[in-house]
C-alpha positions as CSV (number, residue, x, y, z in Angstrom):
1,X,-54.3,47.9,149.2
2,X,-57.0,50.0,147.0
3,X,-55.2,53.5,146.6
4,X,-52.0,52.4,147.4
5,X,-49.0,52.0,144.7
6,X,-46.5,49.7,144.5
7,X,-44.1,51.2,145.9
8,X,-45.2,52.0,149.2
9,X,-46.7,48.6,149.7
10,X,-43.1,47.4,148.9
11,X,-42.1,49.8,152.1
12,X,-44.7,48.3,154.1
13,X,-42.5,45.0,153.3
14,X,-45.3,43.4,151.0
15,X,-43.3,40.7,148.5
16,X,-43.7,40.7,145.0
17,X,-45.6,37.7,144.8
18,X,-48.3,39.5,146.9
19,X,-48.2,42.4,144.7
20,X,-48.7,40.2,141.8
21,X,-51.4,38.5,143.3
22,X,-52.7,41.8,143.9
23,X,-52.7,42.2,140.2
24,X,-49.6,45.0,140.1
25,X,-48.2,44.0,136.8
26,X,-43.9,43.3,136.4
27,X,-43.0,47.1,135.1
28,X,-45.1,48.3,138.3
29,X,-42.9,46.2,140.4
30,X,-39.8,46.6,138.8
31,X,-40.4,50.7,139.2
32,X,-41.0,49.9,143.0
33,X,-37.3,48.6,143.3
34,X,-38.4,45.0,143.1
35,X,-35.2,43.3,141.2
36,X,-35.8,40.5,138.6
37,X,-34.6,37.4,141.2
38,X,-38.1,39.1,143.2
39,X,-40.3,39.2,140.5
40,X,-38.8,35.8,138.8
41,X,-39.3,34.0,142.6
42,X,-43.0,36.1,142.6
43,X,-44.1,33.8,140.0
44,X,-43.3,36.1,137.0
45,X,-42.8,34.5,133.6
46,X,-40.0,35.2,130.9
47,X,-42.8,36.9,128.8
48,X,-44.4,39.9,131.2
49,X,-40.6,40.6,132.6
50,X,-39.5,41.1,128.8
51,X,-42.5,43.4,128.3
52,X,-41.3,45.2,131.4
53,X,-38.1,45.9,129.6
54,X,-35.7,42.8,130.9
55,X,-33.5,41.4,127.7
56,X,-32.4,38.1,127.0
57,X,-29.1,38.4,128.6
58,X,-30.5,39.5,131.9
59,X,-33.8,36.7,131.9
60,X,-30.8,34.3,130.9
61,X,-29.0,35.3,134.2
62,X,-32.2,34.9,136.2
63,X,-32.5,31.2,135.6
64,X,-34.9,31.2,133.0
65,X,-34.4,28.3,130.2
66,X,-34.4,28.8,126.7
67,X,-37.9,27.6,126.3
68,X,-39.5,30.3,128.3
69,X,-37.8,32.5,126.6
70,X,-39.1,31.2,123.3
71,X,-42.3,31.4,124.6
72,X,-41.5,35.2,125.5
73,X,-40.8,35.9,122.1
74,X,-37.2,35.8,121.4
75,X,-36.0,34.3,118.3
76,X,-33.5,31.3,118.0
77,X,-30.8,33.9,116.6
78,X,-30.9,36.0,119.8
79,X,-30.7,33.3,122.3
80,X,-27.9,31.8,120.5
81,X,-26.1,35.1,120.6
82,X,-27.1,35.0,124.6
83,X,-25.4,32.0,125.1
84,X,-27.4,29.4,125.1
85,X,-26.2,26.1,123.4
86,X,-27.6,23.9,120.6
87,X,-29.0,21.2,122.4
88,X,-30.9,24.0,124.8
89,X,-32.6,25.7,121.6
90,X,-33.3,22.1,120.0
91,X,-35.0,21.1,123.4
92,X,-36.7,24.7,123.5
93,X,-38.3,23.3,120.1
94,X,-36.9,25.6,117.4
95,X,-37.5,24.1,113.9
96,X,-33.8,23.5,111.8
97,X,-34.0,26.2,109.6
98,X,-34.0,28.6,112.7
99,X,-31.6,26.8,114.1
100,X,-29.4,27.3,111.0
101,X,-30.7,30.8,110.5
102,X,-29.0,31.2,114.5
103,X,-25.6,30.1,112.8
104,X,-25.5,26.6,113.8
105,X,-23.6,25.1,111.0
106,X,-24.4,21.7,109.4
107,X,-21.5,19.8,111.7
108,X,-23.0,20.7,114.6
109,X,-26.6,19.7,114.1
110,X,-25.3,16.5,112.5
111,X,-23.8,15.8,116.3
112,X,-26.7,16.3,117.8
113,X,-28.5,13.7,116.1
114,X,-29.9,15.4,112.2
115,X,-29.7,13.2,109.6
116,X,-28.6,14.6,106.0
117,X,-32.1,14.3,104.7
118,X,-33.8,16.7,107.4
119,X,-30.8,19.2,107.0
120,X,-31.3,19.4,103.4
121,X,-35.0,19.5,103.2
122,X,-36.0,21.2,106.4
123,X,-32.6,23.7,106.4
124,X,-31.8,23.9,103.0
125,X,-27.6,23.1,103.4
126,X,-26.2,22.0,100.5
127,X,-23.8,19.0,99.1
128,X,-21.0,20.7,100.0
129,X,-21.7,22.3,103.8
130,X,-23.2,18.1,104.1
131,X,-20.0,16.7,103.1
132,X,-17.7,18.8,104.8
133,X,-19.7,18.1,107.9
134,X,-18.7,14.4,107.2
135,X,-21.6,12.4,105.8
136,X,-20.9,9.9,103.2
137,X,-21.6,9.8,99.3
138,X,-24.2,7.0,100.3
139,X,-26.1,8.9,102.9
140,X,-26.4,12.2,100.6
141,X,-27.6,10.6,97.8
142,X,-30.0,9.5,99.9
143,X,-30.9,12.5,101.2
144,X,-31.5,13.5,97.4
145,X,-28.7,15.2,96.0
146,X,-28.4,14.5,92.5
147,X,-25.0,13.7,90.5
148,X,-24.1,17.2,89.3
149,X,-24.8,19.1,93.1
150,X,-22.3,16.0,94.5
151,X,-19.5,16.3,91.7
152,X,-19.7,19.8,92.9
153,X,-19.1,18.8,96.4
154,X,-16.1,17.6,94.8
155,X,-16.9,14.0,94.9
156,X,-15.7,12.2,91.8
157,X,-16.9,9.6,89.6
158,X,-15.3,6.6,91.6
159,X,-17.6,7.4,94.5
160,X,-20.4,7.9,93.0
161,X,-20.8,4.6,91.4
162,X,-19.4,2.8,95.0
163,X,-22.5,4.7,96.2
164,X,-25.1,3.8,93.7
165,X,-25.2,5.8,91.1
166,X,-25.4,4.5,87.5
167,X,-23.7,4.9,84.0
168,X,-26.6,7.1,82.4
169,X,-26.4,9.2,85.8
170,X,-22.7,10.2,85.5
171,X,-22.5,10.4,82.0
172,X,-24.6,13.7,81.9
173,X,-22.1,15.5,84.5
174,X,-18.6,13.9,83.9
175,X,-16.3,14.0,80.9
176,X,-14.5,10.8,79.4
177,X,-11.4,11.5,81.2
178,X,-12.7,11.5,84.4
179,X,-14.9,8.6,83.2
180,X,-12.1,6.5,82.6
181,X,-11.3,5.4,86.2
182,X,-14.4,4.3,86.4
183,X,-14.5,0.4,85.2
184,X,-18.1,0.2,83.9
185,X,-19.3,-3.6,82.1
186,X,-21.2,-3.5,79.3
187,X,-24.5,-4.5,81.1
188,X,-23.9,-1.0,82.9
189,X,-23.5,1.2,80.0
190,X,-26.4,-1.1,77.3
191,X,-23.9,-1.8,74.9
192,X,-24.0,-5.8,75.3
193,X,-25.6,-5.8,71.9
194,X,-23.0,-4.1,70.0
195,X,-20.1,-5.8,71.3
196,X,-21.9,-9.1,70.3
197,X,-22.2,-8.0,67.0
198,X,-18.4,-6.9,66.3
199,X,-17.4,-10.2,67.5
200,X,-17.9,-10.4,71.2
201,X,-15.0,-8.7,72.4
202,X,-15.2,-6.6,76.0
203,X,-15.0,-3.1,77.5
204,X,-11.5,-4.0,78.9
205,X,-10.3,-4.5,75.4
206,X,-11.5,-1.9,73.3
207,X,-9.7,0.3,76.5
208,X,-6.4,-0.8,75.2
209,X,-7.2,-0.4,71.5
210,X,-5.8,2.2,69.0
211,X,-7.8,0.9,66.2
212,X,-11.5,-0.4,65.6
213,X,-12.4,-2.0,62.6
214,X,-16.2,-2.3,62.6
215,X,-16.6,-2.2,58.7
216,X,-19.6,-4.5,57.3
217,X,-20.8,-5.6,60.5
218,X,-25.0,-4.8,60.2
219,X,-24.4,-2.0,62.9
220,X,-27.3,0.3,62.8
221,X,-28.5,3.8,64.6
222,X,-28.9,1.6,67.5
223,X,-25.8,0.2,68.1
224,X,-24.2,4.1,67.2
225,X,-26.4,4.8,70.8
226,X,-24.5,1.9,72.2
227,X,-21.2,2.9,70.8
228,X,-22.0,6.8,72.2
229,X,-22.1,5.5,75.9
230,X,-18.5,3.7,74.9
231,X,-17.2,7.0,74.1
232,X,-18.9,8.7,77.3
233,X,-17.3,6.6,79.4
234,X,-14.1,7.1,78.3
235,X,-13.3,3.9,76.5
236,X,-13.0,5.6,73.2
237,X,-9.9,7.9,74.8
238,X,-6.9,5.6,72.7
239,X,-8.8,5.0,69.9
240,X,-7.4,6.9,66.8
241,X,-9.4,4.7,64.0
242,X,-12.5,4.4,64.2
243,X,-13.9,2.3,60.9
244,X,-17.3,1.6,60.8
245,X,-18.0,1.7,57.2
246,X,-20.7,-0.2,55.0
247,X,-23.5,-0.4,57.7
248,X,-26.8,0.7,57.8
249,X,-25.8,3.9,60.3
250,X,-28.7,6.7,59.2
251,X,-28.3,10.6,60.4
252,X,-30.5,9.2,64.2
253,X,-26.9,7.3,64.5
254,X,-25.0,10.2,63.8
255,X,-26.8,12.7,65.9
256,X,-26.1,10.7,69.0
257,X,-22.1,9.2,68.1
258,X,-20.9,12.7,66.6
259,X,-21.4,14.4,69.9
260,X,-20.1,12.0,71.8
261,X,-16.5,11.2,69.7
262,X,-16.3,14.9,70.1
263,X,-15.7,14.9,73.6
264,X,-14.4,10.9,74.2
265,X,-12.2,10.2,71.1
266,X,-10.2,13.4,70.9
267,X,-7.1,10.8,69.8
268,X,-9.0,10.4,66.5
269,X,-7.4,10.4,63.4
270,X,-9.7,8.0,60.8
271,X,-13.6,8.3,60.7
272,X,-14.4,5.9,58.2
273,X,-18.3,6.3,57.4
274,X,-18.3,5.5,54.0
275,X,-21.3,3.2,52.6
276,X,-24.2,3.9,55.1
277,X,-27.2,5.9,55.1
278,X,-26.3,9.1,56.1
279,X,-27.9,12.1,54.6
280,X,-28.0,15.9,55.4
281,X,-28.9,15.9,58.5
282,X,-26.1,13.3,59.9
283,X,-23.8,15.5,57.9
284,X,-25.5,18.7,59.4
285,X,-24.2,16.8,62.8
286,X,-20.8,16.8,61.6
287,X,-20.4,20.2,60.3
288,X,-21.7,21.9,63.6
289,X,-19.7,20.0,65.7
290,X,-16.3,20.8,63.6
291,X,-16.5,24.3,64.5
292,X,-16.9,23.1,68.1
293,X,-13.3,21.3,68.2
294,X,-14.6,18.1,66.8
295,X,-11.2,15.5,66.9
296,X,-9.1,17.9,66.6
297,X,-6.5,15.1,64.9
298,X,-9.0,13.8,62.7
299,X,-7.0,14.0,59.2
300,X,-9.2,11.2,57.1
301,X,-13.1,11.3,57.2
302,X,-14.8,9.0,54.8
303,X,-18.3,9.8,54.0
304,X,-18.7,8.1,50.2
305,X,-21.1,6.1,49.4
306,X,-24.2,8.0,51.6
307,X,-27.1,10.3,50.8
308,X,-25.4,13.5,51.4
309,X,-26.9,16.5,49.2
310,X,-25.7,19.7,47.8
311,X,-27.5,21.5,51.2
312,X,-25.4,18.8,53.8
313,X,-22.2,19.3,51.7
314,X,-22.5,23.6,51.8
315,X,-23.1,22.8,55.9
316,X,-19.2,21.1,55.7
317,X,-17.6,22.9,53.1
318,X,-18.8,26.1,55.2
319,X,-17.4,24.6,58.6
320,X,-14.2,23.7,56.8
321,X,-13.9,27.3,55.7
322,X,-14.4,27.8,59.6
323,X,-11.5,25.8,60.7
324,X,-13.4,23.2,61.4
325,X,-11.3,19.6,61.8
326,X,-8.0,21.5,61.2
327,X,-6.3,18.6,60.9
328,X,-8.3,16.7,58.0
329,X,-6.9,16.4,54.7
330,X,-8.3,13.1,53.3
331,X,-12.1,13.6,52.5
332,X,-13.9,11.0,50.7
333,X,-17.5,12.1,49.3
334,X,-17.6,9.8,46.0
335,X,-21.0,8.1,45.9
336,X,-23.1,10.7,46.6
337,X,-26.0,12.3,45.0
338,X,-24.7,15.3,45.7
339,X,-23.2,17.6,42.9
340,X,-19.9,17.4,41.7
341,X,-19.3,21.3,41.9
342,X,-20.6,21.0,45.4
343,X,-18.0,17.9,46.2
344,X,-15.3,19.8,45.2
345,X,-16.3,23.1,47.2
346,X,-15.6,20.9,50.2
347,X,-12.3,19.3,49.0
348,X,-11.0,22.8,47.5
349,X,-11.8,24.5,51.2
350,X,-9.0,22.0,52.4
351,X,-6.7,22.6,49.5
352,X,-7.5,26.3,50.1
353,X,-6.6,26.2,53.6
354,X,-3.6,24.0,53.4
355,X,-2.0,26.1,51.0
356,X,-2.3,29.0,53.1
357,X,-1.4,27.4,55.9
358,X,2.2,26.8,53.9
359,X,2.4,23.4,54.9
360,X,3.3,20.3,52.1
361,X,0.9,18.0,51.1
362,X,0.4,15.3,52.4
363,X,0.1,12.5,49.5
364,X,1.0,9.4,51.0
365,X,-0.4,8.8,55.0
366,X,-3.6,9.5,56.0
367,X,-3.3,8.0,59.4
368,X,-1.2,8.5,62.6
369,X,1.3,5.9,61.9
370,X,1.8,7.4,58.2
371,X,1.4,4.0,56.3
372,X,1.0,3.7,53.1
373,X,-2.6,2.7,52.1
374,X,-2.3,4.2,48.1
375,X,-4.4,7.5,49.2
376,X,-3.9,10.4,46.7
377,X,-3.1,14.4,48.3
378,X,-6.0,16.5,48.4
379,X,-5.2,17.4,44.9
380,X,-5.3,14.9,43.3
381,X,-8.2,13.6,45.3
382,X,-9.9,16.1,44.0
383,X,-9.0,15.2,40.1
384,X,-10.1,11.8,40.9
385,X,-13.7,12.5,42.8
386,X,-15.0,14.9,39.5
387,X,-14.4,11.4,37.3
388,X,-17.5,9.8,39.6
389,X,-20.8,9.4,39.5
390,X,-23.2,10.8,42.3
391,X,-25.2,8.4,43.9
392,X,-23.4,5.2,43.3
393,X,-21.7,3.2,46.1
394,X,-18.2,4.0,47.1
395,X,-15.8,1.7,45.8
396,X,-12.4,2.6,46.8
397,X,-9.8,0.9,49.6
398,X,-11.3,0.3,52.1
399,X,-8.8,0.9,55.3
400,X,-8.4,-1.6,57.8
401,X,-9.5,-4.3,55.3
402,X,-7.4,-7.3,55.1
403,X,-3.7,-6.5,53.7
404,X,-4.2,-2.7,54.4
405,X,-1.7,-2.8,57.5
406,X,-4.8,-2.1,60.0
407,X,-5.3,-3.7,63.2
408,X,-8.9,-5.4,63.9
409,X,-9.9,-6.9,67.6
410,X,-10.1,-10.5,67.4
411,X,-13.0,-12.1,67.8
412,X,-12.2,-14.4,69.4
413,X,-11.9,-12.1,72.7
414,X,-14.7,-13.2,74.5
415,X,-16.6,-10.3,77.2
């Protein structure tokens, strides 16, 4: 055959097998009129036939499996395109995130046998493409998808406990409101303690309640964390006053409870924090979340009696100014070592924006329910707070104590 091309040795009725053998290479052959069944039943492999110019399509046609074509060079994305299925690329050995990269989506390769772990990790689908291909809350969380990817999935609350998750887990990506369908127990949410204290009454209960009196009852920054997760989880939603005066509560207690009655007791109309430790930097707490939409009802905050200066009392005053707590008109500050002039910058920003708002007075209900409790109008209040002296406990009414008309949980509910 020296000398001779391929193409007259095809004349002289030589197969392409013997050509081959005779070391004439597939684009020699194929220019001699040998067709690709010849050169594929010669012994030629997907890869020399592609460098002769044969595409996917064509080597398809021939007979030639995915997996010699892989090994010819063709990607997952082009053999999908030439028809062949999932389970013939799987088999051929592409990895998932070709296979996903070739536009299998996440229902298909869950069919053919991929767990959600592999086709998050090793594909990179997320929540949502997983739960639309229908796995379950419990098998994506175990896959590692965390709370806030899930709830974006659009599963809610409800199914994320059924599937494991816990209190402290949801609480950083749900609201209150769509905490409250959730039925957490105290153990769940670390707030055994409190509820112990206050006279062992139970999550179910404080649910139904509209009023919490909590006054004198040792609770300290501690049991404020305890009371936050209450709020988080929606139990707070009803409540409208909150007493929880003459404790030991310090501005740690504040910086945790004030952020969280700002979003889980939007009801609110009494904050009764009179008698505790609070200084500046509790009070700090409070100014910067009025601004924020703080209890938007809130229309009686008592904060006498605690170790607010001049500095935490500018912080309010200025957030009053703001619009901060539009609602509030009974503030009580007597008791504090802060200035009188600095006490009545805060009172007269309420006057201020009362009168401008053109709305009466009012001098009689400081509450939702309007009773009577012998409060003063901001006015007067104001009269009665320069006759004080800073630094000395508060010693006015305290609401919700016995004969004021306020309710108090029995304590004889038992958890």
């Amino acid at each position: 055959m020296v000398g001779l091309d391929a193409m007259t040795l095809k004349g002289a009725r030589f197969e392409a097998g013997e050509l081959k053998a005779a070391e004439f290479d597939a684009s020699a052959l194929k220019v001699a009129g040998f067709d690709l069944s010849a050169l594929k039943a010669g012994g030629f492999e997907a890869s020399p036939l592609r460098s002769a110019g044969y595409d996917a399509r064509s080597l398809k046609d021939a007979g030639f499996d995915a997996n010699a074509l892989k090994q010819a060079g063709f990607d997952a994305n082009v053999l999908h395109a030439t028809g062949y299925g999932l389970r013939d690329l799987k088999s051929a050995g592409f990895e998932l995130n070709q296979l996903k990269e070739a536009g299998f989506n996440a229902s298909a390769l869950k069919w053919e046998g991929y767990d959600a772990t592999s086709l998050r990790t090793a594909a990179g689908f997320d929540a949502n493409a997983l739960k639309a291909a229908g796995f379950g809350v419990k098998e994506l969380r175990a896959a590692g998808f965390e709370v806030k990817e899930l709830k974006a999935a659009g599963v809610d609350a409800s199914a994320l406990t059924e599937a494991g998750f816990g209190f402290g887990a949801l609480r950083a990506a749900f609201t209150p409101i769509e905490l409250f369908a959730v039925r957490f127990t105290a153990e769940e949410m670390g707030c055994t303690a409190l509820l112990e204290k206050v006279g062992g009454t139970n999550v179910a209960d404080i649910r139904k309640e509209s009023s919490l009196q909590w006054n004198s009852q040792l609770l300290d920054d501690n049991d404020c964390l305890q009371l936050a997760n209450l709020a988080s989880s929606g139990a707070l939603l009803h409540v409208q006053k909150l007493y929880i005066g003459t404790n030991k509560i310090g501005d740690q207690g504040m910086e945790v409870l004030i952020p969280a009655l700002a979003e889980g007791a939007q009801e609110l109309r009494v904050l009764w924090l009179n008698n505790n430790s609070i200084g500046d930097g509790g009070l700090g707490v409070i100014a910067s979340y009025a601004t924020k939409g703080m209890t938007p009802k809130l229309n009686t905050l008592g904060l006498g009696g605690n170790r607010n200066s001049d500095a935490g009392l500018n912080l309010l005053t200025v957030a009053l100014v703001s619009a901060g707590l539009p609602a509030l008109q009974n503030l009580q500050l007597s008791g504090n070592p802060a200035s009188m002039e600095a006490q009545q910058a805060a009172q007269d920003a309420i006057k201020t924006r009362t009168m401008a708002s053109r709305s009466p007075l009012k001098t009689n209900s400081p509450s939702a329910g309007g009773e009577s409790q012998g409060w003063s109008s901001p006015t007067n209040k104001v009269t009665a707070v320069a006759a004080l002296t800073p630094g000395k406990p508060y010693k006015g009414a305290t609401p919700g104590s016995k004969g004021s008309g306020s309710s108090r949980m029995s304590s004889r509910k038992k958890k």
